[in-house]
C-alpha positions as CSV (number, residue, x, y, z in Angstrom):
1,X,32.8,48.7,-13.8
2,X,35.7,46.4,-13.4
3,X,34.5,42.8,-13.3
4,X,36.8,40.9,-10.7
5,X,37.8,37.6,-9.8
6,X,39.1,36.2,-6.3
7,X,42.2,33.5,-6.4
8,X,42.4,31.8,-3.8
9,X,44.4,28.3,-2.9
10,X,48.4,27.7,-2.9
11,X,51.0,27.4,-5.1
12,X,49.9,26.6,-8.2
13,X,47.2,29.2,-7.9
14,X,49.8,31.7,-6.6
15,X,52.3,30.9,-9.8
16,X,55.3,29.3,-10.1
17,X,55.8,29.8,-13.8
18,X,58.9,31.3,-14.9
19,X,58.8,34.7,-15.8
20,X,61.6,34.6,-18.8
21,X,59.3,32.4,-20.2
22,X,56.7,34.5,-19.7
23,X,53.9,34.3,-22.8
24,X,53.2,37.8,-23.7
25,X,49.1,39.0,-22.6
26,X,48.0,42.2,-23.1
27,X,48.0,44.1,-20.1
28,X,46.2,47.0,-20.7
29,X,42.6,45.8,-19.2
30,X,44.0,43.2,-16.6
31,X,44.5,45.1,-13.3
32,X,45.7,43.8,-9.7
33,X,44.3,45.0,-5.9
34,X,47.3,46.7,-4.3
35,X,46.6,48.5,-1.2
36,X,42.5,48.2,-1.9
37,X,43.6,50.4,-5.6
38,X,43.8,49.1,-8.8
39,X,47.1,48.9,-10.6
40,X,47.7,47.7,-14.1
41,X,48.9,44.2,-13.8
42,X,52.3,43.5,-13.3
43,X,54.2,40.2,-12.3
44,X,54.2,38.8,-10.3
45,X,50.7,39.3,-9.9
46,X,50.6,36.8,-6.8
47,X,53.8,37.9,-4.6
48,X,53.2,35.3,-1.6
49,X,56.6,34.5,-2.2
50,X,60.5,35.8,-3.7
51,X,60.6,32.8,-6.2
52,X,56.5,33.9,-7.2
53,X,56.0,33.5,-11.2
54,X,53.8,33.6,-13.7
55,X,49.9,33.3,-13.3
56,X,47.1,31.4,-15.0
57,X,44.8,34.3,-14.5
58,X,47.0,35.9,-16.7
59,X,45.7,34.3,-19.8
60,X,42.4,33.9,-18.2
61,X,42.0,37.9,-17.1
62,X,43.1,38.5,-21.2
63,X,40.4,36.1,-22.8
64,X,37.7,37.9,-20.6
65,X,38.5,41.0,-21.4
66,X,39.2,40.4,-25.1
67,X,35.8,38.6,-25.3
68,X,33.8,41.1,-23.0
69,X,35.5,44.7,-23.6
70,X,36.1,45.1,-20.2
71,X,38.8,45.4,-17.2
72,X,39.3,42.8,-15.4
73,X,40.3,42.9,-12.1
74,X,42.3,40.3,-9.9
75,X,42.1,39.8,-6.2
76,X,45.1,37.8,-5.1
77,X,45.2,35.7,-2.4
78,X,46.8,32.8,-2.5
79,X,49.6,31.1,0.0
80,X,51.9,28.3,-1.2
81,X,52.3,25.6,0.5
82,X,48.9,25.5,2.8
83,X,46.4,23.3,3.6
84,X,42.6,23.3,3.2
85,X,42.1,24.0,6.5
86,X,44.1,26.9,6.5
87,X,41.2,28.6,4.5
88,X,38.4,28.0,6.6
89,X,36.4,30.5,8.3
90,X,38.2,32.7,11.0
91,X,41.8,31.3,9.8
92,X,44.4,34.3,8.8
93,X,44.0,32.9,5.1
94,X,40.6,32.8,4.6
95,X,40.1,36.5,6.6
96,X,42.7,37.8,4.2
97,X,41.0,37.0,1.0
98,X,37.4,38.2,2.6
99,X,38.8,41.3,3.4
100,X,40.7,42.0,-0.2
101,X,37.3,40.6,-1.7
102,X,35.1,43.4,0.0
103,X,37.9,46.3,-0.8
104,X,37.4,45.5,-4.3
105,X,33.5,45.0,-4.1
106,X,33.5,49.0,-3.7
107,X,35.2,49.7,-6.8
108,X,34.3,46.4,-8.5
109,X,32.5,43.4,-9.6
110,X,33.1,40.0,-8.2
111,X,32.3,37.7,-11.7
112,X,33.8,34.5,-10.0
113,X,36.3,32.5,-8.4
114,X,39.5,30.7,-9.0
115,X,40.6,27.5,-6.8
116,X,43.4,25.7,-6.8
117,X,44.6,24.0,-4.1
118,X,45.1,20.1,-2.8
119,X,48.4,19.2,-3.1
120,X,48.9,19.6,0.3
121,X,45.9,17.4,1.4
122,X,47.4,14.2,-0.6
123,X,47.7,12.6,2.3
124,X,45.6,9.7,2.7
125,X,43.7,11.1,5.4
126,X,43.1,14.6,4.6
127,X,42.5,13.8,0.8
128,X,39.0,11.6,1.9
129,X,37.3,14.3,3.8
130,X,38.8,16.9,1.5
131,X,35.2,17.2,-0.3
132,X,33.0,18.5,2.2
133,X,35.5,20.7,4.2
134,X,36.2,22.1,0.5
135,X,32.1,22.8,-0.2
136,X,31.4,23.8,3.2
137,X,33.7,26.5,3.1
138,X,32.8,27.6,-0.1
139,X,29.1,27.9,1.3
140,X,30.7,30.3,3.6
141,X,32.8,32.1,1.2
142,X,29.4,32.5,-0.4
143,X,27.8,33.6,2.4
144,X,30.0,36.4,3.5
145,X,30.6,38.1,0.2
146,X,27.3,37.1,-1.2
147,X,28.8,35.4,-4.1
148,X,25.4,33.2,-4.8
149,X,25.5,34.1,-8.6
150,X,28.8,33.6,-9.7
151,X,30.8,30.3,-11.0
152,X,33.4,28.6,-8.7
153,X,36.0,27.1,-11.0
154,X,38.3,24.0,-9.0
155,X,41.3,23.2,-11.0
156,X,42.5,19.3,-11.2
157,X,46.0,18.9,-9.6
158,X,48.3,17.5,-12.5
159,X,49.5,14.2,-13.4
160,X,53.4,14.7,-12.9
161,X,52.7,14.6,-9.2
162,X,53.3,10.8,-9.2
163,X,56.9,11.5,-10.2
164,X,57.9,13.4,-7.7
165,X,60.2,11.4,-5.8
166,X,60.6,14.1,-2.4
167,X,56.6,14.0,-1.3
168,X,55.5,10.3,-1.5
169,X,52.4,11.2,-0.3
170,X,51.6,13.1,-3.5
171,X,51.6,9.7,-5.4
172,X,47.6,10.0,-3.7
173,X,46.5,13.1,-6.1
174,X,44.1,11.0,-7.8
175,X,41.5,11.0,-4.3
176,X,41.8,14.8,-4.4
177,X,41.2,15.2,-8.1
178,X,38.2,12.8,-7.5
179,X,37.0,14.7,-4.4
180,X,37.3,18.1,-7.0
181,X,35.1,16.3,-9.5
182,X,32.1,15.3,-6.9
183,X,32.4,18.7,-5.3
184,X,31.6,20.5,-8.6
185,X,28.9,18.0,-9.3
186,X,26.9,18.8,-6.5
187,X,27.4,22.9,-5.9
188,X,25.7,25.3,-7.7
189,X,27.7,27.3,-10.2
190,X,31.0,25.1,-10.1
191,X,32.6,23.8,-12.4
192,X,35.8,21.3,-12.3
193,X,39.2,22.2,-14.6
194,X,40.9,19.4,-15.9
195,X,45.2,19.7,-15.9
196,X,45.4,16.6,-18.4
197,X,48.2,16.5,-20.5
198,X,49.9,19.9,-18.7
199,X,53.6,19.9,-17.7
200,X,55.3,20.5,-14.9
201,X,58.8,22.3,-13.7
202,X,61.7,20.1,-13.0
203,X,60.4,19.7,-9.4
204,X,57.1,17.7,-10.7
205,X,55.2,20.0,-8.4
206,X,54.6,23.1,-10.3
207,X,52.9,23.7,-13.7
208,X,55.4,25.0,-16.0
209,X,55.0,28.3,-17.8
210,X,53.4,26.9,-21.1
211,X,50.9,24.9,-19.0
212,X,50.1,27.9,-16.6
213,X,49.2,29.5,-19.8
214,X,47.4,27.1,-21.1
215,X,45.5,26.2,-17.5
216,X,44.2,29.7,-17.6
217,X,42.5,29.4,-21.3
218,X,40.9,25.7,-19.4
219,X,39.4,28.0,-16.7
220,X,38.0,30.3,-18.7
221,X,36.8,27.9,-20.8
222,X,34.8,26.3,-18.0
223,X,33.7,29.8,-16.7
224,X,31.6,30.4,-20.3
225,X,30.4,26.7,-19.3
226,X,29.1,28.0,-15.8
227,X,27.7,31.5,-16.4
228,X,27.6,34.2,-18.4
229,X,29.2,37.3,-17.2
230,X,27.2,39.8,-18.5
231,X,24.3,38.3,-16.8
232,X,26.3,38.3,-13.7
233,X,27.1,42.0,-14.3
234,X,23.2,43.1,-15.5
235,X,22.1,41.0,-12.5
236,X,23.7,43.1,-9.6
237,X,22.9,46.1,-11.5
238,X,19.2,45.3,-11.2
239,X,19.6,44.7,-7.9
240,X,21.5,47.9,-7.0
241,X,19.1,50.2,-8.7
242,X,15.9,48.2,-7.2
243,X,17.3,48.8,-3.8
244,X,17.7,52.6,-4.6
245,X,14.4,52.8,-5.8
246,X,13.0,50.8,-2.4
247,X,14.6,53.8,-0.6
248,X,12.7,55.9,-2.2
């Protein structure tokens, strides 16, 4: 059974990275949902746009499999560029990623989820509600694909957002890193992802390759903190078989 993981957020989820500069990972277990199939990956894994790069679930999808002898699977979702509230529930976004989500839960299964997203919620009014908008629809997210059992990982926006000289506003990143933090304290299963120290493109917007790479090893990392994946995976077994046998 492939064990799968749903990215969902903007930009920096989607991947900016440069391809040429692409760190090899070995593809042979990491696949991507195309047309509700599996494909071996390929990049970019997260096409949302024609300048689309390189993926932290890259390096995150090979340190899985490499540690648990499995495929991995990723479910790719995100959308530069949007706003949290372009992910709550009945929004095009958030229906998008439900849907890919329960294609792959008939060939798959879901071990977690991958966030990153905030950028655009800077602003000084968004970024001090961002908390419970962000956990509520997480509870939702939950709740429709019945992800109770599995780590949320949040990833930290990055420091090289107060030099970028075109959005102002992102000068407020700090309040959404905070609000990331406090949400992860208080849900079950959740863990924050620190970007310290990571590097950006020239634009100061958009983790750089190396970082990218890097940024995936943090959220794996910080999954093996939150759960342990063959518990997930023995779990839903259980449950499967139990409700065969109740059929009975």
């Amino acid at each position: 059974m492939i064990h799968s993981f749903l990215l969902i957020g903007q930009s920096n989820m989607a991947g900016r990275g440069d391809i040429n500069e692409a760190i090899p990972v070995n593809i042979k277990r990491i696949k991507t949902l195309r047309n509700g199939r599996w494909q071996t990956m390929f990049r970019p894994i997260n096409p949302d746009r024609s300048f689309s790069g390189v993926n932290l679930a890259e390096s995150f999808a090979e340190a899985y499999a490499n540690k648990y002898d499995v495929d991995v699977g990723l479910i790719c979702c995100a959308d530069g560029g949007t706003r949290l509230e372009q992910w709550i529930e009945g929004g095009v976004l958030y229906d998008h990623a439900v849907y890919q989500a329960k294609l792959a839960q008939r060939t798959s299964t879901i071990a977690g989820v991958l966030w990153h997203q905030g950028e655009s919620d800077c602003g000084e009014a968004l970024s001090q509600t961002y908390k419970p908008r962000l956990k509520e629809m997480f509870e939702v997210l939950k709740r429709d694909l019945n992800l109770y059992d599995v780590p949320f990982l949040v990833g930290g926006l990055g420091d090289f957002l107060k030099d970028n000289e075109n959005f102002t506003y992102l000068k407020n990143y700090t309040a959404i890193n905070e609000q990331l933090k406090e949400a992860a304290k208080e849900m079950p299963m959740t863990c924050f992802v620190p970007a310290d120290g990571l590097t950006s493109k020239p634009d100061n917007l958009h983790f750089n390759t190396k970082s990218l790479y890097e940024f995936g090893l943090r959220y794996f990392e910080a999954f093996e903190k939150t759960r342990d994946p063959n518990k997930i995976f023995a779990e839903k077994t259980d449950n499967a078989v139990r409700s065969e046998m109740e059929k009975l």
